[in-house]
N, CA and C atoms of all chains as a GROMACS GRO file, in nm:
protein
  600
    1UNK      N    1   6.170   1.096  11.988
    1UNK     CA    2   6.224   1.115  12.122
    1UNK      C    3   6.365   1.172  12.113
    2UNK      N    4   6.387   1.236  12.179
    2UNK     CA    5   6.486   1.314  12.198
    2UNK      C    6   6.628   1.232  12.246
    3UNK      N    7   6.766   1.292  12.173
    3UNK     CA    8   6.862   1.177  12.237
    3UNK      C    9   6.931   1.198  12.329
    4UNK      N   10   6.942   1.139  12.452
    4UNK     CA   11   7.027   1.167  12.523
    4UNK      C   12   7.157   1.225  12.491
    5UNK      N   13   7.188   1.322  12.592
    5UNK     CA   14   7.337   1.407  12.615
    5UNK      C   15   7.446   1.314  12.549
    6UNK      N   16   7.491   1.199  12.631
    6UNK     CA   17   7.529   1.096  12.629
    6UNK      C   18   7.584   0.999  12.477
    7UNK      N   19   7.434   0.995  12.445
    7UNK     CA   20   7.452   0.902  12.328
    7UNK      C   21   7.515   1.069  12.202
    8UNK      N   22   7.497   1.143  12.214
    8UNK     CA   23   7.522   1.264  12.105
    8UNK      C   24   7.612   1.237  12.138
    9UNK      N   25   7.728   1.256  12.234
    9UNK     CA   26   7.842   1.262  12.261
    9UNK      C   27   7.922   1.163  12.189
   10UNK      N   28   7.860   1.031  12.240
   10UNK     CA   29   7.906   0.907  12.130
   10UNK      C   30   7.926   0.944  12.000
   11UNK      N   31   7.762   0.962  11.927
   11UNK     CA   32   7.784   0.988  11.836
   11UNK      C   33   7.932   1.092  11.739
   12UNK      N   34   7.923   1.156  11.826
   12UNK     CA   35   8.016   1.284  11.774
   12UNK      C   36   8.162   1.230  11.812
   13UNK      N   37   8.150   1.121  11.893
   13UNK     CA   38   8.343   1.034  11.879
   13UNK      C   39   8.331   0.961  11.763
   14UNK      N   40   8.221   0.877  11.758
   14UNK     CA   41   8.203   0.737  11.684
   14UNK      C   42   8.244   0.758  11.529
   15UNK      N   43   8.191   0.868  11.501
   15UNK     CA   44   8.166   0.880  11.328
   15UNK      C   45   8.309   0.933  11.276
   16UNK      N   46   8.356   1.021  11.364
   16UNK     CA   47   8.432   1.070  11.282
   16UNK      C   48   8.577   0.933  11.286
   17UNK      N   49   8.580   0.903  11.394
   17UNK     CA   50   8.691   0.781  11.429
   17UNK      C   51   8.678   0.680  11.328
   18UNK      N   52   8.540   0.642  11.280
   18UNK     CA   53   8.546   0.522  11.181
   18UNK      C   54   8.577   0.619  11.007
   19UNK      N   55   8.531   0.745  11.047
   19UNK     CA   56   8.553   0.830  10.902
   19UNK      C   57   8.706   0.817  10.868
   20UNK      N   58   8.806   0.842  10.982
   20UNK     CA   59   8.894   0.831  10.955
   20UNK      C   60   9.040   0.701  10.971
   21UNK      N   61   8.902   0.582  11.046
   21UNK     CA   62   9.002   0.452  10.968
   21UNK      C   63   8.944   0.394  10.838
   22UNK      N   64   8.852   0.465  10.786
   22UNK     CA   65   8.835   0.430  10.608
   22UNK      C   66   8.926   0.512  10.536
   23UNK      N   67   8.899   0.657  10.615
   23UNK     CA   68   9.074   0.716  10.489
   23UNK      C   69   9.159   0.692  10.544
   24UNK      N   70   9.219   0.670  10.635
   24UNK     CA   71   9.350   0.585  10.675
   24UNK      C   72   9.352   0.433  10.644
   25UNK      N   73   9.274   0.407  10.613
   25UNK     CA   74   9.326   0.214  10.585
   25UNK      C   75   9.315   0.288  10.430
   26UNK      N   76   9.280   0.345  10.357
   26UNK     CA   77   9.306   0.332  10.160
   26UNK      C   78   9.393   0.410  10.157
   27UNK      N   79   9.422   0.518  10.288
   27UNK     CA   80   9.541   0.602  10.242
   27UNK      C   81   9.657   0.460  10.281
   28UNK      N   82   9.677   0.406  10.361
   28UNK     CA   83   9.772   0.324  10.398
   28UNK      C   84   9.789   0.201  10.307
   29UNK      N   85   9.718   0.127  10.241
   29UNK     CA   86   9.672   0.075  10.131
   29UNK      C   87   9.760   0.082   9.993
   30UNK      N   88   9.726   0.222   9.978
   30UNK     CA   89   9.785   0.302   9.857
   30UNK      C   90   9.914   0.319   9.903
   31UNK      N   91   9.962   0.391  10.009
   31UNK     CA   92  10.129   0.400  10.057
   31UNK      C   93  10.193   0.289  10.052
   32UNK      N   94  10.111   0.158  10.117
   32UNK     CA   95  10.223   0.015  10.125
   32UNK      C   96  10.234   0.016   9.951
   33UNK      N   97  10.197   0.018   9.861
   33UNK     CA   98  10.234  -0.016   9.699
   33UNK      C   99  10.378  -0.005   9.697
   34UNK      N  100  10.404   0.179   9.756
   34UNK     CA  101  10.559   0.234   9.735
   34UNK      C  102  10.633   0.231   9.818
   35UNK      N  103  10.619   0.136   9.906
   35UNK     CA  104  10.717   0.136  10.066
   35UNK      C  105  10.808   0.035  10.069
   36UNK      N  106  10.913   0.008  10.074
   36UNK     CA  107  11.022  -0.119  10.077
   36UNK      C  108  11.078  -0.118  10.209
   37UNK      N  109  11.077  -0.221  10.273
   37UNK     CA  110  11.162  -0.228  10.432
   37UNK      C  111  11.048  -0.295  10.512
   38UNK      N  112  11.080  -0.355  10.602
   38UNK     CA  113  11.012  -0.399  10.708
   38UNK      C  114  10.932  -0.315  10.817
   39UNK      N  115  11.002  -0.213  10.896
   39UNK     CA  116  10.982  -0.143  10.977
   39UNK      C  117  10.893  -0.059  10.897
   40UNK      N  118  10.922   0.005  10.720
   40UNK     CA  119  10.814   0.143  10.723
   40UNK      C  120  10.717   0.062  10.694
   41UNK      N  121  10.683  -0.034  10.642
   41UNK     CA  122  10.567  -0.120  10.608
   41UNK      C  123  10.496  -0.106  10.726
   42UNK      N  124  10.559  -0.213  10.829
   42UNK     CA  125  10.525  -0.256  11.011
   42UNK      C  126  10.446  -0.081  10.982
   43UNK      N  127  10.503   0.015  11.016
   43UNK     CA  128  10.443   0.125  11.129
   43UNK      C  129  10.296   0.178  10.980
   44UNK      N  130  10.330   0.215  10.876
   44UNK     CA  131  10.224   0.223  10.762
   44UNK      C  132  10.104   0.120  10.750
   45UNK      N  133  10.104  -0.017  10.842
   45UNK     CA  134  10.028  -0.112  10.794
   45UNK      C  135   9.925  -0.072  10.903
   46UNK      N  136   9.994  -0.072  11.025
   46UNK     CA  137   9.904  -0.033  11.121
   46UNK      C  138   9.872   0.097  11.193
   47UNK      N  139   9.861   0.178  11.104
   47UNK     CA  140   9.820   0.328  11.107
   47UNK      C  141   9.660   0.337  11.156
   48UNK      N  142   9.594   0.229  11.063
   48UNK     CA  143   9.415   0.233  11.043
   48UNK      C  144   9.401   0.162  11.185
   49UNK      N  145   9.487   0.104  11.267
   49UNK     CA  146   9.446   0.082  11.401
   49UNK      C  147   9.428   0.169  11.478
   50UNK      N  148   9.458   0.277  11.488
   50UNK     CA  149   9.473   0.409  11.552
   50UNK      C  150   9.302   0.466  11.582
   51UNK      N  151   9.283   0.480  11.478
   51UNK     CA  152   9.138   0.566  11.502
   51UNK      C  153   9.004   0.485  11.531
   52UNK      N  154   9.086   0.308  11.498
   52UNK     CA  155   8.984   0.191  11.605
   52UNK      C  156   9.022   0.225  11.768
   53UNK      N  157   9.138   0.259  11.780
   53UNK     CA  158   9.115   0.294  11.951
   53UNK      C  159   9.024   0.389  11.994
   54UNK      N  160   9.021   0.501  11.871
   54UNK     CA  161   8.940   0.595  11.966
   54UNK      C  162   8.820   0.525  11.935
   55UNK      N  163   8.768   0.436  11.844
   55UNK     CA  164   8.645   0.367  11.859
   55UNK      C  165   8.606   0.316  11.985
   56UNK      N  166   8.709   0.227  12.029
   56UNK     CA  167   8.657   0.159  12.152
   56UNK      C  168   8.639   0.255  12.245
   57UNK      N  169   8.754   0.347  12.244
   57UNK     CA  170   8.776   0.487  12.360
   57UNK      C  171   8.631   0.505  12.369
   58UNK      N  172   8.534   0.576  12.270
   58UNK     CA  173   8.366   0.588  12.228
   58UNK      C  174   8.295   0.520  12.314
   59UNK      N  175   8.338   0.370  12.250
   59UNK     CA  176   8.222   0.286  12.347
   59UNK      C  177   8.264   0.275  12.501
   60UNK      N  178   8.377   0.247  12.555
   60UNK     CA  179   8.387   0.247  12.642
   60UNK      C  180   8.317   0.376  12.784
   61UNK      N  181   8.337   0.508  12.700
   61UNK     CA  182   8.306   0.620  12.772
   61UNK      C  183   8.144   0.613  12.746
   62UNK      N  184   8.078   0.547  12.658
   62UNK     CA  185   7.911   0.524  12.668
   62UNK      C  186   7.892   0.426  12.720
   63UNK      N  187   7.948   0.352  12.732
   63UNK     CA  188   7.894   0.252  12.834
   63UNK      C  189   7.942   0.280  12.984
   64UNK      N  190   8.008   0.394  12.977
   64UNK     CA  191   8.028   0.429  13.154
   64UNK      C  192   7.942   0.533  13.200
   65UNK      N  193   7.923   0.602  13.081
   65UNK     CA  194   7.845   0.709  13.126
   65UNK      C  195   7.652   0.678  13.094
   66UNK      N  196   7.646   0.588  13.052
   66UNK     CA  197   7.477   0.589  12.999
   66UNK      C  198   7.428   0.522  13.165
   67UNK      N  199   7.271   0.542  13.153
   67UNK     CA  200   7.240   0.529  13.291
   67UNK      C  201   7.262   0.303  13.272
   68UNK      N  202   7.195   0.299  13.463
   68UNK     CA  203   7.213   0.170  13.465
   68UNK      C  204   7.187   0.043  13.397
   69UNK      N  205   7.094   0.085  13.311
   69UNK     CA  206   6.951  -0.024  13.244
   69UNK      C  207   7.061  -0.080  13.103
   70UNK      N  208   7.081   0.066  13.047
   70UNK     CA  209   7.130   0.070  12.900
   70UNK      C  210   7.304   0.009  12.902
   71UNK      N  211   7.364   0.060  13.037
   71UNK     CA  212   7.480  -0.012  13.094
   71UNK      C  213   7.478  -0.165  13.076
   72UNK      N  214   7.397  -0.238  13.135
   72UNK     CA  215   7.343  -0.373  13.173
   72UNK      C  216   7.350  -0.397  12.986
   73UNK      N  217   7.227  -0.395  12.946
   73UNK     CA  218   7.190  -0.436  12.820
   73UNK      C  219   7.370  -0.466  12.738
   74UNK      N  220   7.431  -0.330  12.742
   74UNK     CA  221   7.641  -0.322  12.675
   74UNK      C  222   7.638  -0.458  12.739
   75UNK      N  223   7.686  -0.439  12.826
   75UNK     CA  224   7.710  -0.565  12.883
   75UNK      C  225   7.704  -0.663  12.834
   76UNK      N  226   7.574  -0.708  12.869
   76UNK     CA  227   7.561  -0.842  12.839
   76UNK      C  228   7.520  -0.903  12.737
   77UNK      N  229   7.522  -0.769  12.651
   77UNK     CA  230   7.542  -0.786  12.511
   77UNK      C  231   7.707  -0.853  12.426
   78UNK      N  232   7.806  -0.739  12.516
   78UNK     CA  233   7.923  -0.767  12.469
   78UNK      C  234   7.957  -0.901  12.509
   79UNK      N  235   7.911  -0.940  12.616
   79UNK     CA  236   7.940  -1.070  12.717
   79UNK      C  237   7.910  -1.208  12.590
   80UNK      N  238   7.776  -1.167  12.533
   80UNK     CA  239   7.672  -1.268  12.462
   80UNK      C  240   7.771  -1.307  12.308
   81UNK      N  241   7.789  -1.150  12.270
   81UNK     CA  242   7.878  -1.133  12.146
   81UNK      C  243   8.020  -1.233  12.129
   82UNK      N  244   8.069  -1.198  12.280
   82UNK     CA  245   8.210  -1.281  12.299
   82UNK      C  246   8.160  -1.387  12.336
   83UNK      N  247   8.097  -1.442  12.376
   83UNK     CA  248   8.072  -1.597  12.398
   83UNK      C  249   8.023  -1.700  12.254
   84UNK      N  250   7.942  -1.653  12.211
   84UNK     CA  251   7.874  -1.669  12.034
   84UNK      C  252   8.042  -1.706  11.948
   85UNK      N  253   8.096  -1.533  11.973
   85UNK     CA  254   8.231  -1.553  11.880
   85UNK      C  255   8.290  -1.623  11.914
   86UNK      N  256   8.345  -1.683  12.008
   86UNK     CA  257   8.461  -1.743  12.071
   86UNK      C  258   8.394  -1.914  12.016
   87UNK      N  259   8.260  -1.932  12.070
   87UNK     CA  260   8.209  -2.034  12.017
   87UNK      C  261   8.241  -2.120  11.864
   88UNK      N  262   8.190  -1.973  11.743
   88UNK     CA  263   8.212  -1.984  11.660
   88UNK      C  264   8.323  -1.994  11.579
   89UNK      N  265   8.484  -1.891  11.668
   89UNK     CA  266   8.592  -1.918  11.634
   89UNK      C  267   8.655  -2.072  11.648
   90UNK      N  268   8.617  -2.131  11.748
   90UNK     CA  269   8.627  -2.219  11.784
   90UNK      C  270   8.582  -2.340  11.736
   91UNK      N  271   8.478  -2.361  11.680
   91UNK     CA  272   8.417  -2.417  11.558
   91UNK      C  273   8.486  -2.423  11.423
   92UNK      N  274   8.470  -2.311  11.376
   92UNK     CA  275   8.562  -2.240  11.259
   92UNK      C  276   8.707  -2.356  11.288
   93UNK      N  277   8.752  -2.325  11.388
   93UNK     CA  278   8.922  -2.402  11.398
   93UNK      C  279   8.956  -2.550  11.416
   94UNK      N  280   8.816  -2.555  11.452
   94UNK     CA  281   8.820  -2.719  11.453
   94UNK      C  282   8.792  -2.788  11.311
   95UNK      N  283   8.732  -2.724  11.260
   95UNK     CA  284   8.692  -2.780  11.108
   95UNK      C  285   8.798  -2.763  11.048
   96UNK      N  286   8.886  -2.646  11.030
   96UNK     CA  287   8.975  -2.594  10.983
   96UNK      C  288   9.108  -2.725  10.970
   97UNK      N  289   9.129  -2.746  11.122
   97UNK     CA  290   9.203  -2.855  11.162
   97UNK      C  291   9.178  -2.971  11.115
   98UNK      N  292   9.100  -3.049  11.080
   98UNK     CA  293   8.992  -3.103  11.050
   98UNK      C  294   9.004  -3.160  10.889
   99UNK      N  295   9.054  -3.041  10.809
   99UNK     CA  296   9.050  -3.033  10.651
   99UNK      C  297   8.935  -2.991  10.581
  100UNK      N  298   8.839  -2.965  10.677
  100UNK     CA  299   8.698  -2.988  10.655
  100UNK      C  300   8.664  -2.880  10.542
  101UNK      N  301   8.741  -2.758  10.568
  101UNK     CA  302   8.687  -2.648  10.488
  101UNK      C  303   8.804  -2.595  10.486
  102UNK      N  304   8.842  -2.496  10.331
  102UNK     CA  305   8.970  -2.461  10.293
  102UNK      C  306   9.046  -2.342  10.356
  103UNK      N  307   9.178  -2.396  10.413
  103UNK     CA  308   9.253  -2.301  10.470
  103UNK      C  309   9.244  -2.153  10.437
  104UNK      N  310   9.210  -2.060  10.485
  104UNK     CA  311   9.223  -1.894  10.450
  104UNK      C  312   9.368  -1.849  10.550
  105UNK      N  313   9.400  -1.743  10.519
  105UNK     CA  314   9.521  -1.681  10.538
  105UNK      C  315   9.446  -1.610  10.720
  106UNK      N  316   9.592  -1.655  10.771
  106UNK     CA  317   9.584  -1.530  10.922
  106UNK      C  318   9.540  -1.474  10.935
  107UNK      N  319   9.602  -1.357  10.781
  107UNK     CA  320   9.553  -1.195  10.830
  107UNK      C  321   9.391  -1.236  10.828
  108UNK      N  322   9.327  -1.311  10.733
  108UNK     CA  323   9.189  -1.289  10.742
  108UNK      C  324   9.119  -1.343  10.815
  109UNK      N  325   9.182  -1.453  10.903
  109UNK     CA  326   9.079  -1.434  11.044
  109UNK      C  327   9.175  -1.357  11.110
  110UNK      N  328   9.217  -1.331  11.168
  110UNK     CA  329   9.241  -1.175  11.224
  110UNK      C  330   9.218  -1.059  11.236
  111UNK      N  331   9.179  -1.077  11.096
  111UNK     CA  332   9.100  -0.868  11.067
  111UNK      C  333   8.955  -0.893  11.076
  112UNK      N  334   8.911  -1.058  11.104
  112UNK     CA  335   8.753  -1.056  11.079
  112UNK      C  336   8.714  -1.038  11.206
  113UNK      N  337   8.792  -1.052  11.354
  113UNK     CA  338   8.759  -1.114  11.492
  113UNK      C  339   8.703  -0.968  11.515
  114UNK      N  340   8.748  -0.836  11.468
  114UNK     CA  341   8.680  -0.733  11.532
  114UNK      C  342   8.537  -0.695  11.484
  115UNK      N  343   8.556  -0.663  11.351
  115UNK     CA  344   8.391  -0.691  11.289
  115UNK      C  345   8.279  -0.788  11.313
  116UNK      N  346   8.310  -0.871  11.333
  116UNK     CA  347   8.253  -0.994  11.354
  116UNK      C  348   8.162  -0.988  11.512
  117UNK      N  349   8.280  -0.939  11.573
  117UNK     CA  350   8.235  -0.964  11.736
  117UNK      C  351   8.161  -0.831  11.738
  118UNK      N  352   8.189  -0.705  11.669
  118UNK     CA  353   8.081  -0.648  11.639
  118UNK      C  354   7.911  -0.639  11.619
  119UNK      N  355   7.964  -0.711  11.504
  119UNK     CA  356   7.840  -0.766  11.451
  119UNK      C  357   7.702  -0.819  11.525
  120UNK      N  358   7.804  -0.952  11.603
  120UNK     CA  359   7.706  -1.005  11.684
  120UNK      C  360   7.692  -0.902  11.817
  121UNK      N  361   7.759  -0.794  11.868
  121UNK     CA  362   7.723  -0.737  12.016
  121UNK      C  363   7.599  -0.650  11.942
  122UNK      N  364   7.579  -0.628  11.800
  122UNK     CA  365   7.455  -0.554  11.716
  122UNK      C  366   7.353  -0.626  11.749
  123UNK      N  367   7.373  -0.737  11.715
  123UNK     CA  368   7.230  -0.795  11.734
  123UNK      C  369   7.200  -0.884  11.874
  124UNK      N  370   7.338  -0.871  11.964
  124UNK     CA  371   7.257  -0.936  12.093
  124UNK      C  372   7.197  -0.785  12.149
  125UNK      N  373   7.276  -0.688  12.123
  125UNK     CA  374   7.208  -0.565  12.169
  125UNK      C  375   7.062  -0.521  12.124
  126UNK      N  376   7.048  -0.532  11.997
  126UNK     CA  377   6.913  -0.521  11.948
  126UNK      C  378   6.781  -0.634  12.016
  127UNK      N  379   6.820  -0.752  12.039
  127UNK     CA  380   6.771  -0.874  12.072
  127UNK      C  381   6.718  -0.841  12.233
  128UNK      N  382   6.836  -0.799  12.353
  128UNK     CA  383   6.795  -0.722  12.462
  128UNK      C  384   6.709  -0.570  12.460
  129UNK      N  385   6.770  -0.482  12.370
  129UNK     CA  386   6.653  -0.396  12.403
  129UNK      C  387   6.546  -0.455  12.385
  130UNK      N  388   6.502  -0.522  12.256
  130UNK     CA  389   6.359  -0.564  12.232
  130UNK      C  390   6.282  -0.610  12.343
  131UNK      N  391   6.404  -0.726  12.421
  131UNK     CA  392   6.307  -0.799  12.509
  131UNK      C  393   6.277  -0.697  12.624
  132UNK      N  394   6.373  -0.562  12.718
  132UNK     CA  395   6.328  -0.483  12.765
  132UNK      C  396   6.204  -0.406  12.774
  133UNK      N  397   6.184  -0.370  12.593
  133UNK     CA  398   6.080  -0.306  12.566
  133UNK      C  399   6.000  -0.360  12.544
  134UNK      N  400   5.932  -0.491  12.537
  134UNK     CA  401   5.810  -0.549  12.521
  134UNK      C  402   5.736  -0.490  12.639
  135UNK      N  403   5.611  -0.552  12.604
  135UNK     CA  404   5.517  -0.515  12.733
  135UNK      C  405   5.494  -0.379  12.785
  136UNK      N  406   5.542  -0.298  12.651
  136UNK     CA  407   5.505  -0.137  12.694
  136UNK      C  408   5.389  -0.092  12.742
  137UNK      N  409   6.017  -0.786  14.231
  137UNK     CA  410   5.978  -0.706  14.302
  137UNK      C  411   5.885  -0.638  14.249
  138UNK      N  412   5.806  -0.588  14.298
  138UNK     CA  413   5.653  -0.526  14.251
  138UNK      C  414   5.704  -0.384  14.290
  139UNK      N  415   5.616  -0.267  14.205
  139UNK     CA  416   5.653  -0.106  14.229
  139UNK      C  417   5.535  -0.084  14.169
  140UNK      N  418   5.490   0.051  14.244
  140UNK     CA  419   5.430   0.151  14.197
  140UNK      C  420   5.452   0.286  14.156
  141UNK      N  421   5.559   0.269  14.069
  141UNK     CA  422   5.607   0.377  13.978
  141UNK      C  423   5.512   0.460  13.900
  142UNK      N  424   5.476   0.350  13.809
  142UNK     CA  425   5.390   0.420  13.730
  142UNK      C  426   5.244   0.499  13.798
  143UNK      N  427   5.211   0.409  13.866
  143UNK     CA  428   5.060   0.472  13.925
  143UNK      C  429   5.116   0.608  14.000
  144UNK      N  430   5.222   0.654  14.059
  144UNK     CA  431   5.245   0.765  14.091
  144UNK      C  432   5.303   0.852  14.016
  145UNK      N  433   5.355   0.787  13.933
  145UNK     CA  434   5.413   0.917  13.775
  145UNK      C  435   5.226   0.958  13.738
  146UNK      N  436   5.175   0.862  13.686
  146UNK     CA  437   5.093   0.858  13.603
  146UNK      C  438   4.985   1.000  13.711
  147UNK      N  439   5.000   0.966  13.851
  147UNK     CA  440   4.896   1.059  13.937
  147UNK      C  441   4.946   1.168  13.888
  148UNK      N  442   5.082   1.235  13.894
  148UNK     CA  443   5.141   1.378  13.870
  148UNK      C  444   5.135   1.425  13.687
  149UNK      N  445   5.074   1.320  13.625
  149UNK     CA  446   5.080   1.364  13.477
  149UNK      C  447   5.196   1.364  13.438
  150UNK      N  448   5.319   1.314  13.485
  150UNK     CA  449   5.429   1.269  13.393
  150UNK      C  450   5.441   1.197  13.279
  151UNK      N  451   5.483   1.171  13.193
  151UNK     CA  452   5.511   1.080  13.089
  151UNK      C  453   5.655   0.984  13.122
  152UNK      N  454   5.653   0.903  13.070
  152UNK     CA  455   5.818   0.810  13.092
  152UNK      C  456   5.911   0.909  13.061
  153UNK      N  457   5.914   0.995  12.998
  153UNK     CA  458   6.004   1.048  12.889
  153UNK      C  459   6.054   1.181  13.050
  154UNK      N  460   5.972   1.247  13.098
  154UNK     CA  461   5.947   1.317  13.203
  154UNK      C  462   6.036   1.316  13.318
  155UNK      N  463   5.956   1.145  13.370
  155UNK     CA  464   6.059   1.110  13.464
  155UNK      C  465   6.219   1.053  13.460
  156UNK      N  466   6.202   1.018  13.311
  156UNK     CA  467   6.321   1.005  13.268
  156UNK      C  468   6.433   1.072  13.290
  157UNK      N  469   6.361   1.231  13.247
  157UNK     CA  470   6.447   1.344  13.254
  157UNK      C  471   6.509   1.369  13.435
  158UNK      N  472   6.395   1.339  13.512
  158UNK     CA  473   6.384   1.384  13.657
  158UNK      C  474   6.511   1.281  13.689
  159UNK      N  475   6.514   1.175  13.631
  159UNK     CA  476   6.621   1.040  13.751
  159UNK      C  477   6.754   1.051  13.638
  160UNK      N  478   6.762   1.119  13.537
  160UNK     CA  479   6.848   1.098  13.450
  160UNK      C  480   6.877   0.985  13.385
  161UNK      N  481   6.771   0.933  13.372
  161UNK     CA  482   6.786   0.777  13.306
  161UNK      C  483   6.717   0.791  13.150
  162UNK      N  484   6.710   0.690  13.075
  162UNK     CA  485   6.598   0.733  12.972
  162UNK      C  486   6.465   0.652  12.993
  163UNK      N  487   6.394   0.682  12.908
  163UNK     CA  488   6.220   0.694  12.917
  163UNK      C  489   6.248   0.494  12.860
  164UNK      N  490   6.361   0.431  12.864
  164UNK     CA  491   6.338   0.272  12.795
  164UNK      C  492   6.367   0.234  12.929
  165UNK      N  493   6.428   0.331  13.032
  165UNK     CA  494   6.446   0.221  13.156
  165UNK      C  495   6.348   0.286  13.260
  166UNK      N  496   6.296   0.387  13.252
  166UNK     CA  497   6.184   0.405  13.349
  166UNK      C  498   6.068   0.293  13.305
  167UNK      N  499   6.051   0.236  13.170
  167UNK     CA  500   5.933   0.170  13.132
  167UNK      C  501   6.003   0.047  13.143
  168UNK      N  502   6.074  -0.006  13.182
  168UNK     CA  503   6.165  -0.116  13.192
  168UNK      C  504   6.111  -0.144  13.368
  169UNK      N  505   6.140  -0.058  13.459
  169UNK     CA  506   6.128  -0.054  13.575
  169UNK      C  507   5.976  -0.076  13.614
  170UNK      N  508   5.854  -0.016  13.533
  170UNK     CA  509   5.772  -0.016  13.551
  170UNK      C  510   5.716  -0.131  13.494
  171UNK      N  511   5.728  -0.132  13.414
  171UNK     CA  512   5.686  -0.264  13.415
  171UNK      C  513   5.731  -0.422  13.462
  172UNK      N  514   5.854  -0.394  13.569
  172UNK     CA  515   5.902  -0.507  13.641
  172UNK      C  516   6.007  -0.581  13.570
  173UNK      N  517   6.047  -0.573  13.433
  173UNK     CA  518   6.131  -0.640  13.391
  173UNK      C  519   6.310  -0.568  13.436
  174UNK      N  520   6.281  -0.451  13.513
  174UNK     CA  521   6.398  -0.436  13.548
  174UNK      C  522   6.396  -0.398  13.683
  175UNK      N  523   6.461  -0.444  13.797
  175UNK     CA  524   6.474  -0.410  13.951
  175UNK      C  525   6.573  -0.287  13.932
  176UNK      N  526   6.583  -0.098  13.998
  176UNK     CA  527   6.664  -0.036  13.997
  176UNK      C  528   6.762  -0.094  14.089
  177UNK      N  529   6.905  -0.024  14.092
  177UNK     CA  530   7.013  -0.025  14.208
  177UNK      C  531   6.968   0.034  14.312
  178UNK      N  532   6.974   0.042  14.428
  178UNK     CA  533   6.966   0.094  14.534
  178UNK      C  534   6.966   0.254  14.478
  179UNK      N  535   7.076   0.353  14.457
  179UNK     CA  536   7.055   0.457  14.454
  179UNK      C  537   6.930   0.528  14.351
  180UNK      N  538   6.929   0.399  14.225
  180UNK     CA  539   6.843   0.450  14.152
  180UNK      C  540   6.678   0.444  14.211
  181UNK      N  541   6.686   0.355  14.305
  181UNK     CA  542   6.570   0.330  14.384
  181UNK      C  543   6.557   0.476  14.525
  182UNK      N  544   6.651   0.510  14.544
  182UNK     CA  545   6.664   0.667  14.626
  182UNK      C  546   6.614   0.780  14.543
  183UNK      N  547   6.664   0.717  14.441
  183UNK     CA  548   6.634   0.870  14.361
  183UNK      C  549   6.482   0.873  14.311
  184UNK      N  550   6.434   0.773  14.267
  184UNK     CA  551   6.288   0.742  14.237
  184UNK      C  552   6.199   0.786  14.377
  185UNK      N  553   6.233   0.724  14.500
  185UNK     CA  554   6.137   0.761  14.618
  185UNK      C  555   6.202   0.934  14.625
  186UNK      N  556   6.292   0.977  14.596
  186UNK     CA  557   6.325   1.112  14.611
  186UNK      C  558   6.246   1.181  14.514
  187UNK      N  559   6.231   1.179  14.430
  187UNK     CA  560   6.108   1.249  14.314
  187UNK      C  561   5.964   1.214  14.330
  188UNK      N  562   5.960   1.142  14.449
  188UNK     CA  563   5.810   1.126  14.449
  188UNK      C  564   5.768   1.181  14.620
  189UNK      N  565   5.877   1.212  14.677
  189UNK     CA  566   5.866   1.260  14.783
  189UNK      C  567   5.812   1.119  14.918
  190UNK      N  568   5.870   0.996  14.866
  190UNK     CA  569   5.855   0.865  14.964
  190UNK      C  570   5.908   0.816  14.993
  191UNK      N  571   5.927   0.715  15.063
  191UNK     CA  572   6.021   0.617  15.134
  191UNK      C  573   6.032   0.493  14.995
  192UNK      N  574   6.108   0.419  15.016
  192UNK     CA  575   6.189   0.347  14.901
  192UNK      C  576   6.056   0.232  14.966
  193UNK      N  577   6.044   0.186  15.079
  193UNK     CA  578   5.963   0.055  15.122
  193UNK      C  579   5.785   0.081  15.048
  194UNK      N  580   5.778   0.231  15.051
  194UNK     CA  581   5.620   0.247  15.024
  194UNK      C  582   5.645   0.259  14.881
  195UNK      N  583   5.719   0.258  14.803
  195UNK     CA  584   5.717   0.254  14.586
  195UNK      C  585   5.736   0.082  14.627
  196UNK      N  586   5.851   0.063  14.623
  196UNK     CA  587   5.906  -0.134  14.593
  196UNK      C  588   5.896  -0.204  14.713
  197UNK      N  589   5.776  -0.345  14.704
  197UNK     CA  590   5.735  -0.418  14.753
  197UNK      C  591   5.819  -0.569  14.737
  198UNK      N  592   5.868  -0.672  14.791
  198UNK     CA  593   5.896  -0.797  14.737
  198UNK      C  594   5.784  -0.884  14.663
  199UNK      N  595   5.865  -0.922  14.572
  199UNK     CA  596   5.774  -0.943  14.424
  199UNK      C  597   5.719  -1.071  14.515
  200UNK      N  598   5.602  -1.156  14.409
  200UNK     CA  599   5.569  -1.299  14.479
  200UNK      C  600   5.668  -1.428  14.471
   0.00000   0.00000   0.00000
């Protein structure tokens, strides 16, 4: 089946934006080694955030522009994703608090909250189309 | 809500994929619609009786 206007369009933001926060996070990576100071660090550390905006920029403009059905599904996918995560962060912090399981560093729940909530809007999204498409 | 989408695509020899093209939607939410697991919006429900040349009351019925 043929892909919508729409989703090509995505496509053609999506790929190259994540192409270039993988060479910008190892190019930035490799630069912090030789950088001394606060400020050039600060603006070099968060360079690889940059081309996550135009990520979201992506999704945001496909989920405005795809018709109503596939709209719905974003949704309440992302809705499902953030509720799960928030759940699970929340879990996670109580144990944490807790002693229950061994302290990890900030940055790494921090850099996990976007992947993560990813992750799960993958599979509540996959989970809704399915149930859409049953009963073909 | 109950519709007869399909039985009137299906009279003109459309495919989902077809009318898809006709309402600008894709062929997962025309079969979404048709088969009842999805109610359109109002306009998308204009535009459906508009490609079939009917009134919105004679396609979508209130379901039981």
């Amino acid at each position: 089946m043929a892909m919508r206007a729409v989703h090509k369009r995505y496509l053609r933001e999506f790929f190259p934006a994540m192409a270039g926060y993988v060479v910008i996070l190892f190019a930035s990576l490799f630069w912090l080694r030789t950088l001394d100071g606060t400020l050039a660090r600060a603006a070099v550390t968060v360079l690889p955030a940059i081309p996550i905006a135009f990520v979201i920029r992506a999704m945001v403009r496909v989920i405005r522009d795809q018709d109503e059905l596939e709209r719905r599904i974003d949704l309440e996918a992302i809705a499902i994703a953030g509720g799960i995560g928030v759940f699970g962060f929340l879990t996670y912090g109580l144990l944490l608090n807790a002693k229950v399981l061994p302290d990890p560093t900030g940055a790494a729940v921090a850099i996990w909250v976007f992947p993560i909530l990813m992750g799960l809007f993958g599979i509540a999204k996959c989970s809704m189309r399915w149930y859409y498409r049953s009963h073909e | 809500m109950n519709n007869r989408v399909r039985e009137l695509r299906t009279a003109l020899g459309w495919s989902q994929a077809d009318l898809g093209e006709r309402l600008d939607v894709s062929r997962q939410t025309v079969n979404a619609i048709e088969t009842g697991k999805y109610d359109p919006s109002l306009p998308l429900a204009f535009k459906i009786a508009g490609v079939f040349s009917l009134s919105i009351e004679s396609i979508f019925t209130p379901g039981a």
